[in-house]
N, C-alpha and C positions, 0 to 999 in steps of 0.2 A: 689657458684659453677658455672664454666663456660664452654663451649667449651666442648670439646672431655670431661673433666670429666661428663659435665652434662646429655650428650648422653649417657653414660656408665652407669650412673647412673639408666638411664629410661631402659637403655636395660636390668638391672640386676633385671627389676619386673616384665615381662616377659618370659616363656618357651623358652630360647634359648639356647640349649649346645654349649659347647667352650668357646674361649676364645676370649675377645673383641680386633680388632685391630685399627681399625679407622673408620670414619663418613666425610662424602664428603658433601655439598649441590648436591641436586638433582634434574633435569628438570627444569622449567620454570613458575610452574603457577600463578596466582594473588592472593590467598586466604592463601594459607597454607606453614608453612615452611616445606620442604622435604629434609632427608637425607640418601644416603646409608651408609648402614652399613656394614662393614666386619669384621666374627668373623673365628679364626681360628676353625676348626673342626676336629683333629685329620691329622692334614696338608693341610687339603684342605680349601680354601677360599668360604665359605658362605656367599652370599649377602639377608641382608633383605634391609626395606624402611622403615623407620621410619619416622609418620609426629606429629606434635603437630598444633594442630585443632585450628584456628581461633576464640578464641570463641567471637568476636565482629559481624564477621557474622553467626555463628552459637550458638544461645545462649544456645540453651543444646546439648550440646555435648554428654551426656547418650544416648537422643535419639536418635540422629544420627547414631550413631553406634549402637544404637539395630536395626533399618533401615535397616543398613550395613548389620549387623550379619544374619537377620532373610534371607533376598536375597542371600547372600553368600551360607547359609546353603543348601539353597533350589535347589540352580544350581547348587552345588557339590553333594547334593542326587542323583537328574541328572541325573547327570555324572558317577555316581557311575552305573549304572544302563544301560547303554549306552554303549554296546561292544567295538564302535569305539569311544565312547566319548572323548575328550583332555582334560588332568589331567591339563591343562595351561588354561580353557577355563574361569574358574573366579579365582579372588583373594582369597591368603587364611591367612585369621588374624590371629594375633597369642594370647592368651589367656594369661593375667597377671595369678597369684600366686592367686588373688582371684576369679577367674576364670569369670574374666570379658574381653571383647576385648577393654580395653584400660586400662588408668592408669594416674590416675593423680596427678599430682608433689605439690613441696612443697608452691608453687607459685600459684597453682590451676590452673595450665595448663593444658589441657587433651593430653593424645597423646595414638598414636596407631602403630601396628606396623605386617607389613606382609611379606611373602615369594617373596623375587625380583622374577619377573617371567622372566626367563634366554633366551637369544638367542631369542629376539623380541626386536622393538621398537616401540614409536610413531612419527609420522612427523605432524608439525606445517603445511606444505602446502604438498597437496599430489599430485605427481610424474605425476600420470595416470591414465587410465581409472579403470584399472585393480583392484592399489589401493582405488580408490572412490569407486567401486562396493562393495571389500569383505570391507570393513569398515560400509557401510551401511547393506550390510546382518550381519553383526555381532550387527549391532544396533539393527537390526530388531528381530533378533533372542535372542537378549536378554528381547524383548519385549513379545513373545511368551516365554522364559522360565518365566515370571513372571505371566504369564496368569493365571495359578492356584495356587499363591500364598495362604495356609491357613492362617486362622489367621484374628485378628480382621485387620481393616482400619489402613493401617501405617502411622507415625507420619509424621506431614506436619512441618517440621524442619525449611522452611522458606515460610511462610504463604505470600500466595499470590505470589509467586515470579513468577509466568507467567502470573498475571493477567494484561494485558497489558495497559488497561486504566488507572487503580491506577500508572501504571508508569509512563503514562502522568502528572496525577494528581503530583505525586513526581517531575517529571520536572517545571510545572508549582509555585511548593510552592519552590521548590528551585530557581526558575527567582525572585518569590516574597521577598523570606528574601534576596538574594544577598550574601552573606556571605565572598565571599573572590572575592569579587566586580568584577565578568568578566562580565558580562549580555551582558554590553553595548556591546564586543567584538564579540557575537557569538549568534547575533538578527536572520543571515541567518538558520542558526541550529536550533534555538526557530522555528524560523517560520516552516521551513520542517519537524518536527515532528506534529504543531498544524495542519497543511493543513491535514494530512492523518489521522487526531484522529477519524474521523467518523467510520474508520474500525478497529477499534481495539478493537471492544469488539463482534467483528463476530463470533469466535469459544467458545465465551464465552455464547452468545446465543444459540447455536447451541447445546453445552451442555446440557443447561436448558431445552431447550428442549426436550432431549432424543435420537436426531440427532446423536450427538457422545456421549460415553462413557468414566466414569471415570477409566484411568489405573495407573497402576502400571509402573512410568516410569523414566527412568533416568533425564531427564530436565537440563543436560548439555551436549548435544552431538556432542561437538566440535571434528572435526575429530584425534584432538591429544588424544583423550580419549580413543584412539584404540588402545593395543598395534598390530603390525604386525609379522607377524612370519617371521626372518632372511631369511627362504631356501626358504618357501614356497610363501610368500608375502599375506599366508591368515591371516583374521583378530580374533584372535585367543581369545583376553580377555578385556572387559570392565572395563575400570581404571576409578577411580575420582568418588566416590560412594557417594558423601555427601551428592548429591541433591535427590536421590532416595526416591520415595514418590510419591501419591497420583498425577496424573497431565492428559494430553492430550495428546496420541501417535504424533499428529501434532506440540506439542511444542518440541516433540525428533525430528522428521522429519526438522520440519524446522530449529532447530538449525543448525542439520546433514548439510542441503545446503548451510546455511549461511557462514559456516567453509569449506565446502568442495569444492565449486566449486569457489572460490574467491581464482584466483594465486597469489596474495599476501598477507604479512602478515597484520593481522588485526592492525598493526600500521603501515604500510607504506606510509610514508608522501607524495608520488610520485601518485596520485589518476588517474593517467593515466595507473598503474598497478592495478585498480582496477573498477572488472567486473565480472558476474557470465558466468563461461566456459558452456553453453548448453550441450556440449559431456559431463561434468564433473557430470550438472544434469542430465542426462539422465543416465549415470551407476549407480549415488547413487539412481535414480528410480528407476530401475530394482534391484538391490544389495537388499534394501530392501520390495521391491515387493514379488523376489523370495523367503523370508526369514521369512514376516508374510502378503504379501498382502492376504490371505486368509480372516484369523482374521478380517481384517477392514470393517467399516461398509460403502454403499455407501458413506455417509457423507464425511468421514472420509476420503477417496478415492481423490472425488471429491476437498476438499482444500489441497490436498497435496503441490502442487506449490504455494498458495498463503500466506502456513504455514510458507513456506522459508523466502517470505516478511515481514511478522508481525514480526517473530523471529527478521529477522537482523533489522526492527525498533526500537525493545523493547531495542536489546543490545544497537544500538547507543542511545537512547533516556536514556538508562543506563550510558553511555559511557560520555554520556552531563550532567546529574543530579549531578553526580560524579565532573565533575570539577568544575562546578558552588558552589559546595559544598564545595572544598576546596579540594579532593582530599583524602577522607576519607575513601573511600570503596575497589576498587582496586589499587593492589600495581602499583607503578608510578616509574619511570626511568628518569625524569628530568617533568618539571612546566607546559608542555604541552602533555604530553602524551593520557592525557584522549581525549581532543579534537582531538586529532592525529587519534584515532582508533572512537572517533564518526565522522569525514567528514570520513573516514575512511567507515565506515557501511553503513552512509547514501548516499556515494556513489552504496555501492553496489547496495541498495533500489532502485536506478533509474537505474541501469543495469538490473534488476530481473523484475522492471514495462514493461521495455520494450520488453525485452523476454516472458511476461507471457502470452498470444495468443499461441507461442511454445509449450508453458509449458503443457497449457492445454492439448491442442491438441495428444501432447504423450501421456498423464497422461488417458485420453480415450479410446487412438489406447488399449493401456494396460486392460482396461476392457474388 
């Protein structure tokens, strides 16, 4: 079973009325295949999004999506409860026949499947101020809706995946085995990740310490994770839920900058279009200032801007382990991609070092 039967097939073990029409691929991302779904509904064209879950990087898939589910549930209570609350403001899963939120195939592929949310999008680079601000308040404010999550500690789906110095350590054993032998080519790359290893286990101490706190946090908040609302251009609902778990408000923060204030795409081979925009940091400052600066604790305040740093090191130094490796983790578009988006990051790295005096300096006036 192939194609459009095999999509039909996963759509027919889920709550969906109507009738099925076709399946598109969907969006862009590195991890997961996505597609829409169109089912007729008594004339009218119904859009869900159906993905089937990577399970090479996600090795349970159960718990992932009980992750998903319990967070879903809990910001749609919310909502429910919120006069002006937006019925668009999280994702809503759709529940198979056993009344689980997902389903999986004959092949032992997991897949899941939600309501398209209509009339919004996400942008891979954002536009403006305007956009950077409500994309960070809606980061933020997903931060605070998870603030009283009940329930036991949720699943750490991918263990360790912000701890920045094991990602050295992963860069380093991958220079060592060589595997699909580039080393010699990208010595410049090895070196500018080992020069700044001394800071990369700062908000890891800081933790331990009791300085900052463990949240409940998305951990990929790449600014395409946002969808945007068509009329209004507010940032209406948090997409891409896989990594939700267990992590550090500043590994959301500083993803947010990494993605957000860098005008070009994170694979743009032209490194003279890549630079972090100060006006760009400074709205996704204030966006998510206004939205849970309260919540945070000095600490937590305090490395806002340096979070953005460690963030776009870990990606590139992610972005390098990956090719050295052969090109095994994220999806690739021709033999150099991965290196493309690690000079790529680690360009940004030294636009964000040299702004970061700025950085502070607003990141106070704001206290």
């Amino acid at each position: 079973m192939k194609g459009q039967e095999l999509i039909k097939n996963i759509c027919s073990k889920f709550f969906i009325y109507g009738d099925f029409m076709v399946a598109v691929p969907f969006g862009n991302g590195n991890i997961n295949d996505t597609f829409q779904v169109t089912f007729d509904q008594g004339g009218a064209r119904i859009h869900y999004i159906l993905q089937r879950i990577n399970c090479n990087v996600f090795k349970n898939p159960p718990q992932v999506m009980e992750n998903i589910d319990r967070v879903t549930q809990h910001v749609l209570r919310k909502i429910r409860h919120e006069p002006l609350g937006s019925k668009r403001r999280t994702l809503r899963f759709l529940r198979s026949f056993a009344d689980n939120p997902y389903v999986q195939d004959d092949d032992g592929d997991f897949w899941r499947a939600y309501i398209f949310v209509e009339n919004a999008r996400s942008y891979e680079v954002l536009a403006n101020e305007e956009q950077a601000y409500n994309v960070a308040k809606a980061f933020g404010r997903f931060t605070c809706d998870l603030s009283d999550l009940p329930g036991e500690r949720m699943h750490e789906t991918i263990p360790d995946f912000h701890h920045t110095p094991k990602r050295i350590e992963a860069l380093e054993q991958a220079v060592k085995e060589d595997r699909a032998d580039r080393a010699k080519t990208v010595s410049a790359e090895i070196d500018f990740a080992r020069k700044r290893r001394d800071e990369t286990g700062i908000l890891l101490e800081l933790q331990k310490s009791g300085d900052i706190p463990e949240r409940i946090t998305h951990n990929d908040t790449k600014a395409n994770n946002i969808l945007i609302d068509d009329s209004t251009g507010e940032g209406i609902c948090v997409i891409d839920l896989d990594t939700v778990m267990p992590g550090l408000a500043l590994y959301d923060f500083g993803d947010m900058i990494r993605s957000g204030t860098n005008p070009a795409e994170e694979d743009d081979v032209n490194l003279e279009n890549v630079y972090m925009n100060f006006s760009m940091f400074e709205a996704m400052l204030r966006g998510y200032w206004d939205s849970c600066g309260s919540t945070l604790t000095e600490a937590e305040k305090h490395y806002l801007p340096f979070s953005g740093k460690l963030i776009t090191l870990e990606i590139g130094t992610r972005f390098l382990t990956d090719y050295l490796n052969g090109d095994i983790y994220f999806k690739t578009k021709r033999p150099t991609h991965n290196l493309e988006r690690c000079r790529n990051q680690f360009k940004l790295v030294e636009s964000m070092e040299q702004q970061m005096d700025k950085m502070n300096i607003l990141t106070k006036k704001l206290k």
